[in-house]
N, C-alpha and C positions, 0 to 999 in steps of 0.2 A: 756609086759613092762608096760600097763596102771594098771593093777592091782599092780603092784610093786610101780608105782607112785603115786596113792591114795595111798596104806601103808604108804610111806612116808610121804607123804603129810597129809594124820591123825596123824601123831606122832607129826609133826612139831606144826603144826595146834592148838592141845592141850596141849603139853607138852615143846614148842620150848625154853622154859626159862627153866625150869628145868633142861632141859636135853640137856642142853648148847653145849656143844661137840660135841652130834650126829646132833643140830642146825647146828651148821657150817659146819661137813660133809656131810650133806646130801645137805646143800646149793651148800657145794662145788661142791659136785658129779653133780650134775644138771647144775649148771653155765657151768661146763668142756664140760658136757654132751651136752648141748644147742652151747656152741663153737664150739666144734666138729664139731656136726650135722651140722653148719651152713659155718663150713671153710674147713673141711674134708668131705664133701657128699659124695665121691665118692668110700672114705672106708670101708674095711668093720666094721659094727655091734661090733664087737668083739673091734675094736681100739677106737671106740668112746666111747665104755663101759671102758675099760682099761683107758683113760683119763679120764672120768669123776670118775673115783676111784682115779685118783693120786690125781687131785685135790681134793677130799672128803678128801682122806687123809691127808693129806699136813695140809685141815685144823684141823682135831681132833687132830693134834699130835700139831699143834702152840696153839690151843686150852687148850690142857691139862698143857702145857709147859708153856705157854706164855699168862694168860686169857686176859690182858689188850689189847694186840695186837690183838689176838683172836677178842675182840670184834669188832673192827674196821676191821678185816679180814672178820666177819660177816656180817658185814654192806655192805663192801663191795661188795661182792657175793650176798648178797640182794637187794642192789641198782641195781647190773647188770640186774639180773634176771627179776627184777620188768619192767627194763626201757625195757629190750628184750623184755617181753610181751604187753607193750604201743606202742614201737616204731616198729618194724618188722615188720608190716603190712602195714606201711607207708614209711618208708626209706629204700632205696635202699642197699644192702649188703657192698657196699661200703663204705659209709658214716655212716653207723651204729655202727662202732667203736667209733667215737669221743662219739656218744650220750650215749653208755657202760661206756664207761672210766668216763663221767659225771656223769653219774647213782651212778656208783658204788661209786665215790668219796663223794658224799654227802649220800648215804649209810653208807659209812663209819668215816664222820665224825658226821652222828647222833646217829650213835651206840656209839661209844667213849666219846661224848657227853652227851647224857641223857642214858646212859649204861640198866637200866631194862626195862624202858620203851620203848626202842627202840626196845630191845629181843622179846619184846612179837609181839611187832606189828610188828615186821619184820618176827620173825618166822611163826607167821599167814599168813600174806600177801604169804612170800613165800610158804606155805604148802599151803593156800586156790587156789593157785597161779597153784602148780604142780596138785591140783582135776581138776582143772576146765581145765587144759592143755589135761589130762588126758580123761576127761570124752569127748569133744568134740565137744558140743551142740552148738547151734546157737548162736550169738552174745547176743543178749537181754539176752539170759537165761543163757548164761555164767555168763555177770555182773551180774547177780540177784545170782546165785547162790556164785560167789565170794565175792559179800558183805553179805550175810548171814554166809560163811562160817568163815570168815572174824571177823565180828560179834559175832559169837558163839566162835570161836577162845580166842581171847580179852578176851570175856566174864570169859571164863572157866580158861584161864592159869589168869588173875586178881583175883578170885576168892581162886584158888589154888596159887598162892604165898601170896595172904594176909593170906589167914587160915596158912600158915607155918613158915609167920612170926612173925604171934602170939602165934605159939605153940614155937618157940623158945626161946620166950623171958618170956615165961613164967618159 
């Protein structure tokens, strides 16, 4: 599964603007994935996969359908994720709802708000987010590795949507 999550998490990573749709479903898939794992523990493997698909789903299809919404569905899923890997370590399973629903709300209203700029830094955040879940290293070299990732993330998809949107308009 951790090799499957880097993949993801490289695609995100470098391409998460681009490739807007598989952004949101793979966000989705992980958010569900990460709920699952945290509400359903005691199922098996197969159900938490099977959820974290509906959700993936759920969002390529509002995604393709629906991008405005889409985006704020992205945000969403992105704020959760984000806040899940800040806060889980400190708050109790209980109480970790409220601080999800928060996450994901201002998730969502940054995506909808500053719509490209949000794409990118969110799909970084989320893909540097799923390597470094992924790989599993110590604390320090988590953060170091997630802000580099992070980093070159921005870097590369900023660099790749300006070159395209010059070739467009040419």
């Amino acid at each position: 599964m951790e090799i499957f999550n880097i993949s993801l998490g490289i695609i995100l990573l470098l391409f998460g603007r681009k490739l807007f749709w598989l952004f949101v479903a793979v966000a989705g898939f992980i958010v569900g994935l990460e709920f699952a794992a945290m509400f359903l523990a005691d199922k098996p493997e197969w159900v938490l996969v099977l959820i974290g698909l509906c959700t993936g789903c759920f969002g390529a299809i509002v995604a393709i359908f629906a991008q405005r919404v889409a985006f704020a569905l992205a945000g969403f899923y992105a704020g959760t994720f984000l806040t899940l890997l800040l806060v889980q370590p400190f708050i109790s399973s209980e109480a970790i709802l409220i601080f999800l629903l928060a996450g994901g709300l201002v998730g969502a209203v940054l995506s909808a708000w500053i719509l490209d700029p949000a794409l990118i830094i969110l799909s970084c955040l989320i893909g540097a987010g799923a390597i470094v879940k992924a790989l599993g290293t110590g604390q320090l070299m988590t953060s170091v590795i997630f802000v580099l990732l992070v980093s070159v993330g921005i870097f590369t998809q900023t660099r790749l949507f300006t070159r395209l949107d010059s070739k467009a308009t040419d």
